[in-house]
TIMILO-602113 format. One record per residue (C-alpha): residue in three letters; x, y, z. Coordinates in steps of 0.5 Angstrom, whole numbers, padded with zeros to 4 digits, always signed. Layout:
residues N
alaXYZ ...
END
This chain:
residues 115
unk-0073+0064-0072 unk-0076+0063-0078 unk-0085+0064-0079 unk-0087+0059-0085 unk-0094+0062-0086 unk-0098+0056-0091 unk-0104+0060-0093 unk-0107+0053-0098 unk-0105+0047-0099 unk-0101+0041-0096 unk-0098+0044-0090 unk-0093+0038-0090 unk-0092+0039-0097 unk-0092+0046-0096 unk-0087+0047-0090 unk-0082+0042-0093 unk-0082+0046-0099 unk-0082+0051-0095 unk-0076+0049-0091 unk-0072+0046-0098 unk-0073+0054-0101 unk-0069+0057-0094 unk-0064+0051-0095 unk-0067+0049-0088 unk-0066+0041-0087 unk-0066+0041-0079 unk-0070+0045-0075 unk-0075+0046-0069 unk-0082+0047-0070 unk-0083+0051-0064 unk-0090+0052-0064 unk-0095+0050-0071 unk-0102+0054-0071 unk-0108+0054-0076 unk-0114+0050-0077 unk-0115+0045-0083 unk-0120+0043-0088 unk-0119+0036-0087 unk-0113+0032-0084 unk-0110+0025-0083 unk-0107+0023-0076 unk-0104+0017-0074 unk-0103+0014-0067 unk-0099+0007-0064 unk-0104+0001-0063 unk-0103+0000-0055 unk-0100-0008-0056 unk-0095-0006-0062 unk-0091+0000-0061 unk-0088-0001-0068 unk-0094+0000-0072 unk-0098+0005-0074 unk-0107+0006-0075 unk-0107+0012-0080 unk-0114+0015-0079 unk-0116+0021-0084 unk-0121+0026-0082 unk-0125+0029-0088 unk-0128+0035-0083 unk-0124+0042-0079 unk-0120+0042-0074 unk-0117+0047-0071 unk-0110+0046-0070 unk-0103+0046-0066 unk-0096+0043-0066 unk-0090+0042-0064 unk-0084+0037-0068 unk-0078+0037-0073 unk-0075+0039-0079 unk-0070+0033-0080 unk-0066+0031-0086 unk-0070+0037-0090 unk-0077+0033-0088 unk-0082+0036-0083 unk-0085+0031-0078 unk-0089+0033-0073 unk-0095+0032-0068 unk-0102+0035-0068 unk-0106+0036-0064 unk-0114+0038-0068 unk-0120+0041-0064 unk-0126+0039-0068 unk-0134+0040-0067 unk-0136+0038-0060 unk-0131+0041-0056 unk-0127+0034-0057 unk-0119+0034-0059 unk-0116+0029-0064 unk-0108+0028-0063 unk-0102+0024-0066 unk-0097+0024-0072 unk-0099+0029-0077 unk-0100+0025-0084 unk-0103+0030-0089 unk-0108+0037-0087 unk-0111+0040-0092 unk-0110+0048-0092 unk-0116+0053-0094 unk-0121+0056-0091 unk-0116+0060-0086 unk-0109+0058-0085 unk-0103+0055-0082 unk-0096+0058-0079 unk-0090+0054-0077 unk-0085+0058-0072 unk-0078+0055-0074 unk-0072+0055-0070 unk-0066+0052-0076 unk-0061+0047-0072 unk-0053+0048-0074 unk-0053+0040-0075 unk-0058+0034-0075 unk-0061+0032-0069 unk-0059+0025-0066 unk-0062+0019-0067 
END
């Protein structure tokens, strides 16, 4: 298993940079702890599973996750505890990273994963 630790910036950005710099291009992502600054999710509207409505949160969040490292690209779902003990969940798009930190517990596949 490998730790990516993101202490500020991009966490997407981050990780898949991260991942290029260990030669990494298919991967777990076991587990994702942290808390953002701001971040931006996306979920599928209910009559079109095809789409996607993007929403970006410019407020903190306490954060965990779990997805995939594919093709050297990080995808990953989200779950973000925010003010008022409420939980905003979906695909990851962005999370900017400062105030404390993220870590991404990763756990390199020998091959790509299916399609």
């Amino acid at each position: 298993m490998i730790v990516f630790e993101v202490p500020q910036g991009e966490l997407v950005d981050e990780l898949n940079r991260q991942a290029a710099e260990a030669g990494i291009t298919d991967a777990a992502i076991v587990s994702l702890i942290g808390a953002a600054d701001s971040f931006t999710v996306s979920t599928m509207p209910e009559g079109d599973a095809l789409k996607d409505t993007i929403t970006k949160y410019d407020l903190p969040g306490e954060m965990t996750g779990t997805g995939e490292i594919r093709n050297g690209f990080a995808h990953i779902h989200v779950v973000m505890g925010v003010e008022g003990d409420r939980a905003i969940a979906g695909h990851l798009h962005e999370a900017h990273i400062g105030t404390h930190f993220a870590r991404a517990y990763v756990i390199p596949t020998n091959s790509p994963a299916p399609r």
